[in-house]
C-alpha positions as CSV (number, residue, x, y, z in Angstrom):
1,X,-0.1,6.8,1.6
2,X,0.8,9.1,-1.3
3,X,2.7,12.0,-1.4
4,X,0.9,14.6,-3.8
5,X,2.2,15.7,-7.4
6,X,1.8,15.3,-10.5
7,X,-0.6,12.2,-9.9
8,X,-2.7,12.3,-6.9
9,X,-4.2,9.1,-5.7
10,X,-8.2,9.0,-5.8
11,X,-8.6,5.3,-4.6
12,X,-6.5,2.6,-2.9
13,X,-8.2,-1.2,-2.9
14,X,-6.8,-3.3,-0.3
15,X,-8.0,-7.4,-1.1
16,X,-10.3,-8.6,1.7
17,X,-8.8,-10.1,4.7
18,X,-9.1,-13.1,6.5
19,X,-9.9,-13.9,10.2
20,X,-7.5,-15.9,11.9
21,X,-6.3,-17.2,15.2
22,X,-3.1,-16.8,16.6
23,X,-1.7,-18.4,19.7
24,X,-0.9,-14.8,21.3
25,X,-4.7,-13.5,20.6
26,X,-7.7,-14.8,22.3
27,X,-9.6,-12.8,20.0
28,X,-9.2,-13.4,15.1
29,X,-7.6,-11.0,13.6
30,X,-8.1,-9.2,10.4
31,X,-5.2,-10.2,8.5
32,X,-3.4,-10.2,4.9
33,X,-1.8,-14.2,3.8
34,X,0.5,-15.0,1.2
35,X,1.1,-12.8,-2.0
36,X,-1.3,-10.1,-2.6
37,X,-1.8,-6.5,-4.6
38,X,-2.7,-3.2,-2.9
39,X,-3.9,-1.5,-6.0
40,X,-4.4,2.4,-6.0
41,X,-5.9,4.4,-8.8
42,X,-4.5,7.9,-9.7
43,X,-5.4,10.9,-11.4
44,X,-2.7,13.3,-13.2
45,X,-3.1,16.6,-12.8
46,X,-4.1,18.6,-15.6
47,X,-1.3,21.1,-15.5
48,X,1.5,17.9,-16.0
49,X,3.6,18.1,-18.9
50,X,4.1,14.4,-20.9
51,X,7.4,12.2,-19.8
52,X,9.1,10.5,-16.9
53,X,8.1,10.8,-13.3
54,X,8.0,9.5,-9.9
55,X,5.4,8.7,-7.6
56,X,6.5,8.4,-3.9
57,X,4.8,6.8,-0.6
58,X,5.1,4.7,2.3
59,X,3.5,1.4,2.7
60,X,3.0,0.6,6.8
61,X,2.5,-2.5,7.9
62,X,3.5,-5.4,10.6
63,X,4.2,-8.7,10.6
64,X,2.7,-11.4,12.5
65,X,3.4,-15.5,13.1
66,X,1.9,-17.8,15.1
67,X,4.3,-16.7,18.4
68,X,3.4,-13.0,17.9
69,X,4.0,-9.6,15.9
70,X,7.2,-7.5,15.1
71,X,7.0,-3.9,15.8
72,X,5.3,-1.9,12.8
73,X,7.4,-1.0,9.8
74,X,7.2,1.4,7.2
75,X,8.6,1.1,3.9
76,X,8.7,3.6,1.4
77,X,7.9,3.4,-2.5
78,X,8.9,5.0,-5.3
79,X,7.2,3.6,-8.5
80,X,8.8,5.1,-12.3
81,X,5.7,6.2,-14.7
82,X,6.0,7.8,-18.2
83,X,3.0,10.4,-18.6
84,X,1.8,10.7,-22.3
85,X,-0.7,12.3,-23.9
């Protein structure tokens, strides 16, 4: 999630999952492997003036292994943009 501002988010893309098995699960689960990128798309609102800003979120997610799955975690992101015109 994004926190609104200056740039307000208008789409995130997460990459497609994959199904796997786990010992813990009967049932595949819908997971994310390895390195990946979330990629969100902003717009800036018309009313910002040009030069540095911040655009700040949290990213929640939990980690699994093959014995089972930490408790959920959220970890919050601030990302440094320069607006020009």
């Amino acid at each position: 999630t994004w926190q609104s501002g200056l740039l307000g988010a208008t789409e995130i893309v997460f990459p497609k999952p994959s199904l796997e098995t786990f010992k813990f699960s009967k049932d595949k689960l819908s997971v994310f492997t390895g390195t990946f990128e979330v990629v969100t798309r902003f717009k800036v609102a018309p009313t910002a003036p040009p030069g540095p800003t911040a655009i700040n979120g949290e990213v929640r997610y939990q980690a699994c292994n093959d014995n089972g799955c930490q408790f959920p975690t959220t970890l919050k992101v601030a990302v440094q943009v320069m607006l020009v015109q």
